[in-house]
C-alpha positions as CSV (number, residue, x, y, z in Angstrom):
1,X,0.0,0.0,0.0
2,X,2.6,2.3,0.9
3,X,4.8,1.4,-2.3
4,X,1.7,2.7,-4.7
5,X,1.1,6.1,-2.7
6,X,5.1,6.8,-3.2
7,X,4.9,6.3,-6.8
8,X,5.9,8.9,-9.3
9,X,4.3,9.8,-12.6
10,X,5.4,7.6,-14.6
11,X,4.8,5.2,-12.1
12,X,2.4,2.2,-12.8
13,X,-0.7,1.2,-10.9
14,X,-2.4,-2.3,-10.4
15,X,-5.5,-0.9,-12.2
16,X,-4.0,0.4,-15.4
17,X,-3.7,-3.0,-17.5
18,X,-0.6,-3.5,-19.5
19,X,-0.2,-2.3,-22.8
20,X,-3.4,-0.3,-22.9
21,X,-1.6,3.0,-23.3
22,X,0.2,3.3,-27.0
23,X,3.8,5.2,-27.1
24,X,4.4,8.6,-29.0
25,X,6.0,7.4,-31.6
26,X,3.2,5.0,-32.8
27,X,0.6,7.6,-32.0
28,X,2.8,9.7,-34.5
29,X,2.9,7.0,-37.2
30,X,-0.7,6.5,-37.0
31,X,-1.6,9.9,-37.9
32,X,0.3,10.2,-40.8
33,X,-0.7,7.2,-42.3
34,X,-4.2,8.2,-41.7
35,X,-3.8,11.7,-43.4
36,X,-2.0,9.4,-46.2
37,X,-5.4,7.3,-46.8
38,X,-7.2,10.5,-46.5
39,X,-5.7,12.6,-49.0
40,X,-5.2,9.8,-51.8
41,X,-9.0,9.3,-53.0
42,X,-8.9,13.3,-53.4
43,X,-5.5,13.3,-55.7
44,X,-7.4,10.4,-57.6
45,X,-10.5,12.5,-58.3
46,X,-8.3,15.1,-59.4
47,X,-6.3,13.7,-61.7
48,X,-9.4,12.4,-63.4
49,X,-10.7,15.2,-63.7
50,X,-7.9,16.5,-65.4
51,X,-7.9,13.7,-67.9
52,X,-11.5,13.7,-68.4
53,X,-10.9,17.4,-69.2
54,X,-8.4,16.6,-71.3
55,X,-10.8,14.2,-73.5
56,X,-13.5,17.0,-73.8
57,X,-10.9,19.5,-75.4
58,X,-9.3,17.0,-77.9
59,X,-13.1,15.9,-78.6
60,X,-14.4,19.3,-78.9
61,X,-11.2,20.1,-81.3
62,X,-12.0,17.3,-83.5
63,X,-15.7,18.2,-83.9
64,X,-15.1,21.7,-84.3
65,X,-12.0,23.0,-86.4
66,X,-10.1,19.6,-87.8
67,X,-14.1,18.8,-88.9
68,X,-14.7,22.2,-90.7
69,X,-11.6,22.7,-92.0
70,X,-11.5,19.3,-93.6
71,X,-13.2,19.8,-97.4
72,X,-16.3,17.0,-97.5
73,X,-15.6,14.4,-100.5
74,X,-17.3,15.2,-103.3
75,X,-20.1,12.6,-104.5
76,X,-19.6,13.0,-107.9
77,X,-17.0,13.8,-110.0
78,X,-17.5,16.2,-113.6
79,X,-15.4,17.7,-116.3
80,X,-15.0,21.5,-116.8
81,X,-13.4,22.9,-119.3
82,X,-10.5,25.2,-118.1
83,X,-11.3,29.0,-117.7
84,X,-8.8,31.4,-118.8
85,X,-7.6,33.9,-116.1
86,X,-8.6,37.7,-116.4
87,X,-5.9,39.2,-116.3
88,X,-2.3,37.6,-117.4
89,X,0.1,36.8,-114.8
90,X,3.1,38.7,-114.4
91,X,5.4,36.1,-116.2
92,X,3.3,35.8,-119.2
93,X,3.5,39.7,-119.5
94,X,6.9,40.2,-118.8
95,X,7.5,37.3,-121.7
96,X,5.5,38.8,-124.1
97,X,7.4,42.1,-123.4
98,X,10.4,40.6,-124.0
99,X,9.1,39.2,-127.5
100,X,10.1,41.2,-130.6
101,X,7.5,43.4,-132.4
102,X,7.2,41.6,-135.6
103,X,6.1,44.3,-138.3
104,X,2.5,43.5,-139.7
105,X,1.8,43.6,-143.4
106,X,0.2,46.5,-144.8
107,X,-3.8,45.7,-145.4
108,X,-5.3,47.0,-148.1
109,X,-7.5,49.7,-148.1
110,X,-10.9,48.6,-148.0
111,X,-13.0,51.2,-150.5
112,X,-15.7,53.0,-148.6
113,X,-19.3,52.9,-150.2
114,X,-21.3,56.1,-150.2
115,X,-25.3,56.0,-150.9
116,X,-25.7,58.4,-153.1
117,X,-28.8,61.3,-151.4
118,X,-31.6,60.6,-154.7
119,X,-32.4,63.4,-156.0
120,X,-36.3,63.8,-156.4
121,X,-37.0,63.1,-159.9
122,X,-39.4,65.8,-161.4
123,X,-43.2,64.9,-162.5
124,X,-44.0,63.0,-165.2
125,X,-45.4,66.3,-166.8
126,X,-41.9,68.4,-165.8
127,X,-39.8,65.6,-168.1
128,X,-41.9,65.8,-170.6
129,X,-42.5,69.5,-170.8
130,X,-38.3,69.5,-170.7
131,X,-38.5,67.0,-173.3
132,X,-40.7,69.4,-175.4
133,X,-38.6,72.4,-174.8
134,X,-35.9,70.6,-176.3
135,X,-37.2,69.1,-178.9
136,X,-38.8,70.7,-181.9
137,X,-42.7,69.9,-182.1
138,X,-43.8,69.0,-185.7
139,X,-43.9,72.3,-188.3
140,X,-47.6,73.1,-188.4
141,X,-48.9,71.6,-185.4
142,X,-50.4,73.3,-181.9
143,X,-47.3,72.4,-180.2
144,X,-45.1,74.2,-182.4
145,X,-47.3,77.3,-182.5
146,X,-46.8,76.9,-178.4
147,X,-43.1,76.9,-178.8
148,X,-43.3,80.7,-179.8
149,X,-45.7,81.3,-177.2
150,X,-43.3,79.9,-174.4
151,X,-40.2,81.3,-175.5
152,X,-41.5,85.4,-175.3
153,X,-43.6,84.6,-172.1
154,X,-42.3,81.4,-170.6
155,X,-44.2,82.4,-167.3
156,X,-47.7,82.4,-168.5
157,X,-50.5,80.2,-169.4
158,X,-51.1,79.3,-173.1
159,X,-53.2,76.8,-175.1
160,X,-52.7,76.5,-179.0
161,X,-55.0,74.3,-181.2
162,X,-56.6,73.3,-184.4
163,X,-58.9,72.1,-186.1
164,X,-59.5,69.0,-188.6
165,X,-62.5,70.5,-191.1
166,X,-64.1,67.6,-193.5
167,X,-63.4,68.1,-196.9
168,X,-60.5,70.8,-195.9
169,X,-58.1,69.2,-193.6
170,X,-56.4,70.4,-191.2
171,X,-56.4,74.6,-190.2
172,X,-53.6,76.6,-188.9
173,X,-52.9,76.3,-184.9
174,X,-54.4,79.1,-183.2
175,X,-54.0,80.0,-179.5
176,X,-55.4,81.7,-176.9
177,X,-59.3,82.5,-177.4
178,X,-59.1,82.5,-180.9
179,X,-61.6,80.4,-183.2
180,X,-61.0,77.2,-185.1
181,X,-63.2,75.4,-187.1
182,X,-65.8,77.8,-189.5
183,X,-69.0,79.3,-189.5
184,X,-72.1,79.6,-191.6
185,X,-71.3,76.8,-193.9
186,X,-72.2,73.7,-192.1
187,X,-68.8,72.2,-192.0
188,X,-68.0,68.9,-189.7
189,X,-65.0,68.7,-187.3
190,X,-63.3,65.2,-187.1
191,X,-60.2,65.6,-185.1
192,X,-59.0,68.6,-182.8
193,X,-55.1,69.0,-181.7
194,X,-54.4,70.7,-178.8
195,X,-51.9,71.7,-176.5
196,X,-50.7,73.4,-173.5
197,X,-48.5,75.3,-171.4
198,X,-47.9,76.2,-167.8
199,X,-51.2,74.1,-166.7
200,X,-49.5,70.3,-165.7
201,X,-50.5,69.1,-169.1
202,X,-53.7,68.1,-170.1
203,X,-56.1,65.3,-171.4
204,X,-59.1,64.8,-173.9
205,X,-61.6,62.4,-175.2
206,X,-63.7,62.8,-178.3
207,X,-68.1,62.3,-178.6
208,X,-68.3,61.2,-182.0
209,X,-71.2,60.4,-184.1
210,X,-72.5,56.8,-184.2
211,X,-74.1,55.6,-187.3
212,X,-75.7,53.0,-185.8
213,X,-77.0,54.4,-182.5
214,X,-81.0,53.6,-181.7
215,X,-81.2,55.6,-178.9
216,X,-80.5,59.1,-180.8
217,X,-76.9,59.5,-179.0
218,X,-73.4,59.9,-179.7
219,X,-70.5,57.7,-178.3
220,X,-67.4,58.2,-176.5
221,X,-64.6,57.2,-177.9
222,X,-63.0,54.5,-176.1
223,X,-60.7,55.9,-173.7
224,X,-59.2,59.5,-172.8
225,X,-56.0,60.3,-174.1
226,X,-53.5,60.1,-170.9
227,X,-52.2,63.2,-169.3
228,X,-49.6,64.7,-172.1
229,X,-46.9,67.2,-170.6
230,X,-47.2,70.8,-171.3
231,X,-45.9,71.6,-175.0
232,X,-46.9,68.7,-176.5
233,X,-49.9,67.7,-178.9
234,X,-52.7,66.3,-178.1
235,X,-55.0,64.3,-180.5
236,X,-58.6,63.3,-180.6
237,X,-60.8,62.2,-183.3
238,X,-59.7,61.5,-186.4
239,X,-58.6,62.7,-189.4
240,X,-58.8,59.5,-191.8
241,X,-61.3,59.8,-194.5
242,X,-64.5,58.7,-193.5
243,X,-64.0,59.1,-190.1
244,X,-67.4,59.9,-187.9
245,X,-67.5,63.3,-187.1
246,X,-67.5,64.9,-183.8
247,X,-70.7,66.2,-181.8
248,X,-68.5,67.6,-178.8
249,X,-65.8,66.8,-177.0
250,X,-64.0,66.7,-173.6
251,X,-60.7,67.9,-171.8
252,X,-59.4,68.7,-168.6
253,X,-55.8,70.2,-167.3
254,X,-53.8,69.7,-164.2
255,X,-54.1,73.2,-162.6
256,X,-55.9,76.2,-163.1
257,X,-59.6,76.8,-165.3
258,X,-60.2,75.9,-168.9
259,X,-63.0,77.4,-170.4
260,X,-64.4,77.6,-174.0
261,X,-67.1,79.0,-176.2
262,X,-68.7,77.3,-179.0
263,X,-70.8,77.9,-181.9
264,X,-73.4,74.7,-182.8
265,X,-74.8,73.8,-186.2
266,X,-77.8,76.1,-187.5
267,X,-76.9,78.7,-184.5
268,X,-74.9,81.6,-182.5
269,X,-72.0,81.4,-180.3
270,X,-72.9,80.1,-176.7
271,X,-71.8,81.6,-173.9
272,X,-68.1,81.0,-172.1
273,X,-67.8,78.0,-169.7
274,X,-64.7,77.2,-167.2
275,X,-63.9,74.1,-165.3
276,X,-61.4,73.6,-162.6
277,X,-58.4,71.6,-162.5
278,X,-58.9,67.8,-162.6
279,X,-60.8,65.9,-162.1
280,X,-63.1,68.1,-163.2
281,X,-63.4,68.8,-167.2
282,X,-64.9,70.7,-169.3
283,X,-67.4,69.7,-172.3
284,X,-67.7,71.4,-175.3
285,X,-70.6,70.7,-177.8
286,X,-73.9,68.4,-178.0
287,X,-74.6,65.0,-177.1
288,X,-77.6,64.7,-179.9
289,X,-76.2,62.2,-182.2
290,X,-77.8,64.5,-184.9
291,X,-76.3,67.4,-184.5
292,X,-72.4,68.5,-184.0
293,X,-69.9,72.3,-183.5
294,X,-68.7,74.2,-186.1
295,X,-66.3,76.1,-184.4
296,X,-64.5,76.8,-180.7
297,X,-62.6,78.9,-179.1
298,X,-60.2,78.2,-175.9
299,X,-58.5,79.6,-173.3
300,X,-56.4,78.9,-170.0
């Protein structure tokens, strides 16, 4: 009893069982192998991670700009024919500078064709009357007694004509308002020749006496003469023997009046009458197959 009340502190009792109280040093060991085993599952987790992320940035990589910048492979494969480039590169021009300048063979001049501008052709009537002026007219006939009319008043208006008596042939051209054809001795009229000047020529058709006719009228000759140019003659009836005689006639002229006044079979001189340009026209005598002028005068 008195031995355990002296003991000191590091002094063991009865109670305290043997070996129930570890040493320092294992005490020590034991806590670092426990922090050990604690800190190992956390360096695992972590270097997992890591490779994990790792994975996702190689995978996102590949998806993402090796994938996009790799071309897809075409289906199908076609032909095209080459295109040329725009513009030359800069070898290709710098070789073509570098080629001589071969001189070029003169072309030939290549003749240049200019359309004549037409010139307007004059009338129909304008040739003609130039045509008239420069040739003669027939000695005796209306167009030559024009002729002098139109060379001392080339300006003016003139008509010159005659007429073909029965049994005396043909009278001397008269112009302007004088008379043709005779009076007081019942003489026929087969053919008249007229002509003009300064009017755009002028036309005519004869009424002649029809032996045959029922109806107590005179016929028209076929057709009118066509439209003869200032200064020439003009012809309608006829001057054959036998030919019917005329009961009237026709005529017209391309500008301006005509007018006559005529003296019938067994009576005086009518009064004057004027027609217009065509197609207008002016008649002269009687339709009466019966009955026929004598005589006319005409002017323009």
């Amino acid at each position: 009893m008195a031995a355990g009340a002296g003991g000191g502190p590091g002094a063991r009792t009865d109670e305290d069982p043997p070996g129930s109280r570890p040493k320092k040093p294992m005490l020590a060991a034991a806590a670092i192998a426990g922090a050990v085993l604690i800190s190992v599952p956390f360096l695992v987790a972590g270097q997992d991670d890591d490779r994990k992320a790792d994975k996702e940035q190689t995978r996102n990589a590949a998806g993402t700009v090796l994938d996009a910048a790799r071309p897809a492979a075409p289906e199908t494969y076609t032909s095209e024919t080459p295109k040329p480039s725009p513009t030359p590169s800069r070898k290709k021009r710098e070789e073509k500078k570098k080629e001589p300048v071969k001189p070029s063979a003169p072309q030939p001049l290549k003749p240049v064709v200019v359309t004549p501008t037409p010139t307007p052709s004059p009338s129909p009537s304008k040739q003609r009357q130039k045509k008239a002026a420069s040739t003669k007219a027939p000695a005796g006939t209306a167009a030559a007694a024009l002729e002098h009319l139109a060379k001392s008043d080339p300006q003016g208006r003139h008509i010159c004509y005659r007429a073909f008596v029965a049994g005396q042939g043909w009278q001397v051209p008269v112009c302007d308002g004088t008379m043709t054809g005779t009076t007081g001795q019942g003489k026929k009229i087969t053919a008249l020749n007229i002509s003009v000047w300064n009017v755009e020529g002028s036309s005519a058709n004869a009424l002649l006496h029809d032996a045959g006719a029922k109806s107590g009228n005179a016929k028209w000759a076929p057709s009118w003469t066509p439209v003869i140019a200032n200064g020439e003659n003009v012809y309608i009836g006829s001057s054959k023997a036998g030919a019917p005689f005329m009961t009237g006639f026709a005529m017209n002229v391309g500008k301006g009046n005509v007018c006559h006044t005529a003296k019938m079979r067994n009576g005086g001189w009518g009064p004057q009458y004027c027609k217009s340009s065509r197609p207008e026209y002016m008649f002269v005598g009687t339709t009466d197959n019966g009955n026929w002028f004598e005589a006319v005068k005409l002017t323009v």
